[in-house]
N, C-alpha and C positions, 0 to 999 in steps of 0.2 A: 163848398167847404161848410162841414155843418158847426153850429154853433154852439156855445156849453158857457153857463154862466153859473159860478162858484160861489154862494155866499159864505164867509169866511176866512179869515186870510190866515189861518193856522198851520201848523206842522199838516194836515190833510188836507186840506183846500189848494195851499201852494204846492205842495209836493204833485200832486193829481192837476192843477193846473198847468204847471210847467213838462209834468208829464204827457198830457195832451196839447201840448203847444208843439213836442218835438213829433207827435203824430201829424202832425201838418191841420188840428182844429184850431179855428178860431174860439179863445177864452175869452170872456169876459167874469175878473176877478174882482167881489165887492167886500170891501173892506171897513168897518166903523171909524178904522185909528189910521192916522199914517205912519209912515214907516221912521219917523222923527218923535211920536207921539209914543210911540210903541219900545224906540230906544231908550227913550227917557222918563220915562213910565214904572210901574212895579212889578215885580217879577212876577210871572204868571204860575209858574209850576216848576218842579224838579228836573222832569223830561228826559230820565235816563232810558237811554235806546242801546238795544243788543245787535248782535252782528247781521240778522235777518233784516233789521227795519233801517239800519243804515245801510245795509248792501244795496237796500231801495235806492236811496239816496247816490250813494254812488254813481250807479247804473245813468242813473239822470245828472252825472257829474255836478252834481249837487251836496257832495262831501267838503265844503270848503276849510272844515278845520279839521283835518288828520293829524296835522304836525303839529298843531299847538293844546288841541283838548287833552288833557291830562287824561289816559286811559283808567276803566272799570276792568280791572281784568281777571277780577275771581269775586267767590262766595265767601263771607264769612259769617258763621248763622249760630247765635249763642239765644241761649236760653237762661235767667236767671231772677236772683228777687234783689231785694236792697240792701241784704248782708253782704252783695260781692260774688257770692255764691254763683258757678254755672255750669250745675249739671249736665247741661249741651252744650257741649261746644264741639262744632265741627268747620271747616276751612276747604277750600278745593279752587285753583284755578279754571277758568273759563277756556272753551276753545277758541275762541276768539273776542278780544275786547269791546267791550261798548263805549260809550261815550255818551256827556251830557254835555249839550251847549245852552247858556242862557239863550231861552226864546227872544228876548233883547236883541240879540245880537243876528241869529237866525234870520226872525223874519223879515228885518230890515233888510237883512242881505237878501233874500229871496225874493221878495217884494219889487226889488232893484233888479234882480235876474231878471224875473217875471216878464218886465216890461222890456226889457235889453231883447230878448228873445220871442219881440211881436203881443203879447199879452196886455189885454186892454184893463187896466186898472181904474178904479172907482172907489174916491171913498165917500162912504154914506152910511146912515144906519137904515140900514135896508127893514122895511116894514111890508106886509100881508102887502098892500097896494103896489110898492115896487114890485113886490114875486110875482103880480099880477101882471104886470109891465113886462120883467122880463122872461114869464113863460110862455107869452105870446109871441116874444121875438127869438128866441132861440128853440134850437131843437130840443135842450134840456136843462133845467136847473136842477143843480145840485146846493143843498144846502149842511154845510159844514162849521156851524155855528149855530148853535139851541138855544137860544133865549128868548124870554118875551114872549110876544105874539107869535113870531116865528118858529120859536122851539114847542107853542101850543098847538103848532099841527097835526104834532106828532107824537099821537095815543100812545100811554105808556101800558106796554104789554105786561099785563098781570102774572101771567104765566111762566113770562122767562124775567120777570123783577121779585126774586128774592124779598127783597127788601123796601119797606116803603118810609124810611125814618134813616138817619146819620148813622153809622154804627163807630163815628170815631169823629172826632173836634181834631181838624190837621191841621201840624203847627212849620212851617216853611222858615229857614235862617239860613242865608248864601253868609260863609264866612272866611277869612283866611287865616293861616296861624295854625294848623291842625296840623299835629305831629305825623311826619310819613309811619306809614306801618312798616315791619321791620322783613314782611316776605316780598307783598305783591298789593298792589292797587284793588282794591275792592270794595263789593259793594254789603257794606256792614250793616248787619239784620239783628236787633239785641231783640227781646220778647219778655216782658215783665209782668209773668200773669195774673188778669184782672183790672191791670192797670193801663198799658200800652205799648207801644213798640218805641223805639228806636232804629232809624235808617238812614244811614249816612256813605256819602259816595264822593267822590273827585269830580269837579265841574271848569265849565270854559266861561268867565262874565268878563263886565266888561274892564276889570282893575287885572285879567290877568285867572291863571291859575286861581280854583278858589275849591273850597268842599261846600256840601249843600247837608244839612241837617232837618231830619222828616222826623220830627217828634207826632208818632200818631196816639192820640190821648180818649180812653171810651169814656162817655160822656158820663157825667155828676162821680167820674173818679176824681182821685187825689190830683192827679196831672190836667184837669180839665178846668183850668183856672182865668184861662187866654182873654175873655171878657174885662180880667182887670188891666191889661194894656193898652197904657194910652202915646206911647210911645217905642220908636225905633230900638231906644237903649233901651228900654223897662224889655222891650220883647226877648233883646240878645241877654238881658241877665236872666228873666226867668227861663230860658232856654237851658242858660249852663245851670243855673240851679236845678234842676228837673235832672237834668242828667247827670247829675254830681250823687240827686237822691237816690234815684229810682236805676239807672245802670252805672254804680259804678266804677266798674271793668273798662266803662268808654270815657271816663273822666281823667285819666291820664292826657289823653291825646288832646284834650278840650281844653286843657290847663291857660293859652297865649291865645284864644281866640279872639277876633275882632270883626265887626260887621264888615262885607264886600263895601255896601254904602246903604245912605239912609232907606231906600228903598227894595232891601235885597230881604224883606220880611212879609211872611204872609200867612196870611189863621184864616180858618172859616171850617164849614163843614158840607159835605156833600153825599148825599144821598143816590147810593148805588141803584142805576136804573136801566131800562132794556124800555127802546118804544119804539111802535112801530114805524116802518117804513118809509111808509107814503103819506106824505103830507096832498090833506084836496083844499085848494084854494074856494072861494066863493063861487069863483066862475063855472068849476067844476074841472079849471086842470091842476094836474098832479106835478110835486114836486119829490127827491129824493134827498130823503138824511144820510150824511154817513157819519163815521166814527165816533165821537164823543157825542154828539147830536144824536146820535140811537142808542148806541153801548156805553155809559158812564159806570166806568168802577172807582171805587178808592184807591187813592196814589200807593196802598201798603203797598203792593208789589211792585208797581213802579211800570204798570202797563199799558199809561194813558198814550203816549208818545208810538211806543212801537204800535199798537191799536192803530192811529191814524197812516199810520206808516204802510203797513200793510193792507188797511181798507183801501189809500191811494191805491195803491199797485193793482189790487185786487179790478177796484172798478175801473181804472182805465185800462186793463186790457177787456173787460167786459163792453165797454165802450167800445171798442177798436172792432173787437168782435161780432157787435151788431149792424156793422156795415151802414147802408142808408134805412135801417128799418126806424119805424116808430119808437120811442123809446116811452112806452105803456105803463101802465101798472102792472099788469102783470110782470115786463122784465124788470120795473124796481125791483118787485116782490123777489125774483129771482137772483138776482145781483145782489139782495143784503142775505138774502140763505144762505148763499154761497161765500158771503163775507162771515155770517153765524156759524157756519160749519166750524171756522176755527175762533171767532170771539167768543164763544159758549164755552171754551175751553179756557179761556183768560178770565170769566167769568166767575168758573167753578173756583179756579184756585185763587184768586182775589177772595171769595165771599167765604171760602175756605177760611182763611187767614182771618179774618175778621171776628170769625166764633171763636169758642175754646176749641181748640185742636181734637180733634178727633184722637182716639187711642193709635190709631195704626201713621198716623201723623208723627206723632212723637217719637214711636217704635223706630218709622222710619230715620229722625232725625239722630235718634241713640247710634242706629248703627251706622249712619252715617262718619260718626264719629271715631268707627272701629273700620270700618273698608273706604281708603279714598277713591275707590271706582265709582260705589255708591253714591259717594259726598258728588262725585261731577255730575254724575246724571241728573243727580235735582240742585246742583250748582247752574248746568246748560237749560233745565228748565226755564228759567226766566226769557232763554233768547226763542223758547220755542214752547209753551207750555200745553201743548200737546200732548208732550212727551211722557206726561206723568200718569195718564190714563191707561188703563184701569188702577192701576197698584195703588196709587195717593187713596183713592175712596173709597179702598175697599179693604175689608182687615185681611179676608184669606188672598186676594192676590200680595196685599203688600208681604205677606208673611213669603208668599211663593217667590216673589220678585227678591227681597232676603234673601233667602236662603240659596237664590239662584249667582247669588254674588261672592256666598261662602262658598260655594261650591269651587266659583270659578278663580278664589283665592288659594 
């Protein structure tokens, strides 16, 4: 039985863990927090997942809340300033619903799977000297958690990192009291430019039903004030105040909000990054990164979650498929190309989002707004953002990809 040791206990580390548990390898899963530390602890992220990266989950009967997560089940993507005004405004249901679960709640459950299902759990804050420890005794370490020492193993590739500075101060508030929308559950995208976004969605914590509000603020703007709080409540008023200023078309719905709990609040900023691969220990063995440990984008689009979702999948059938061979640098190398083949594309449209919108951007979103064929196809982008290639980046296909919509109206 060969042996695979995880560091990370995240949406990718468990999911690829329990994943190769039910391939019949022996996991060994290391973890900083425990699964008690972790429930009671502070939210960590948004984590809205589309129908691709939860069907992951499925498969591994690992979808435990169908029936209780309040579904994401369409686009709604306005454009506007602080007069009210919303030159864009387009809407379209999804083909299939997403879902957000507090990671709270998630990985406690998982964590719990994990070990029910044979899986050797550890918690430690695993350092350069443990990876030393355990890439002696297993066939492979994967490392699915980037920090520190650990996440210093792994060179940031200049070439496919965009960006080497925050392009946005992200502001996190789990709340209840948000007024239903009056068609369909979705995931609300406002755009205030120069200023920041607004992204708001339906979520699963631990008080119940709740909404998650992504105030994403470019930095020494009007909105990028988050340093002045020194509290829970200081955070949940300057949250509805920002959004009262700067959209308010979504200040209706915000009117009865109240924190999930003291904890359901989170600011900081992160810098969109691509590194590589293969970590080399001192010894001279190799370890591998995946998901957010290599590919870090900004939460705009909301693609950190389905990312790791999909890296799992990806590398454990790549595992399954190397049989008893060596697991080399070279097949790292191979195994994250074939994970870049489609993170490149989550990348483009993330960093996309992040600048002023391109001309053929907006064109798009205009007519969006006049063909609901069009509004779905970049409504279904977010479950698959492949999809949008070549038209998004380029003026003459977006204009051909148009017009091929009129046609077919």
């Amino acid at each position: 039985m060969r042996k695979i040791t995880i560091i990370g206990a995240g949406q990718g580390g468990l999911q690829l863990g329990i994943g190769l548990l039910s391939r019949g390898y022996d996991v060994t899963l290391v973890s900083n927090r425990t699964a008690e530390q972790i429930s009671q602890g502070r939210v960590m992220s948004s984590q809205s997942m589309y129908d691709m990266a939860v069907g992951y989950e499925r498969d591994l009967d690992l979808a435990f809340w169908d029936d209780a997560c309040p579904p994401i089940s369409g686009v709604h993507f306005r454009v506007g300033g602080s007069d009210g005004v919303t030159p864009i405004d387009w809407r379209s249901p999804m083909r299939a619903p997403g879902q957000s679960v507090d990671q709270r709640i998630k990985m406690p459950a998982w964590m719990a799977e994990f070990e029910r299902r044979g899986g050797h759990l550890v918690i430690a804050d695993a350092g350069v000297p443990d990876l030393e420890r355990y890439a002696a005794d297993a066939d492979l370490v994967i490392v699915a958690s980037g920090k520190g020492a650990v996440g210093a193993l792994f060179e940031r590739d200049a070439e496919r990192s965009q960006f080497d500075a925050p392009l946005r101060t992200v502001s996190l508030t789990y709340v209840h009291g948000m007024k239903p929308r009056e068609d369909f559950t979705a995931l609300n995208i406002s755009v205030n430019p120069g200023i920041g976004e607004y992204v708001n969605f339906p979520s699963l914590t631990h008080t119940g039903a709740c909404d998650i509000i992504n105030l994403e603020c470019i930095p020494g703007g009007p909105m990028d004030c988050w340093q002045e709080v020194d509290s829970p409540e200081a955070h949940f008023k300057l949250a509805v105040k920002l959004i009262r200023e700067f959209f308010p078309w979504e200040a209706d719905r915000c009117t009865d909000l109240r924190l999930t709990d003291a904890l359901g609040t989170l600011a900081g900023r992160i810098t969109p990054t691509v590194r590589r691969p293969v970590g080399k220990l001192p010894s001279g063995a190799v370890v591998l990164g995946m998901a957010d440990a290599l590919v870090l984008n900004d939460p705009i689009t909301g693609q950190g979650s389905n990312n790791a979702s999909k890296c799992a999948a990806l590398y454990m059938e790549a595992i399954v498929q190397h049989g008893d061979e060596a697991f080399d640098e070279a097949w790292m190398q191979a195994t994250f190309e074939a994970y870049w083949d489609y993170a490149k594309w989550v990348t483009r449209f993330t960093n996309t989002h992040l600048l002023p919108p391109p001309p053929q951007v907006l064109k798009i979103f205009g007519a969006c707004g006049e063909n609901p064929a069009l509004a779905a196809r970049v409504a279904n982008a977010f479950d698959d953002p492949r999809s949008l290639a070549p038209w998004y980046y380029d003026a003459a296909e977006a204009d051909r990809f148009i017009d091929s919509f009129a046609v077919a109206a």
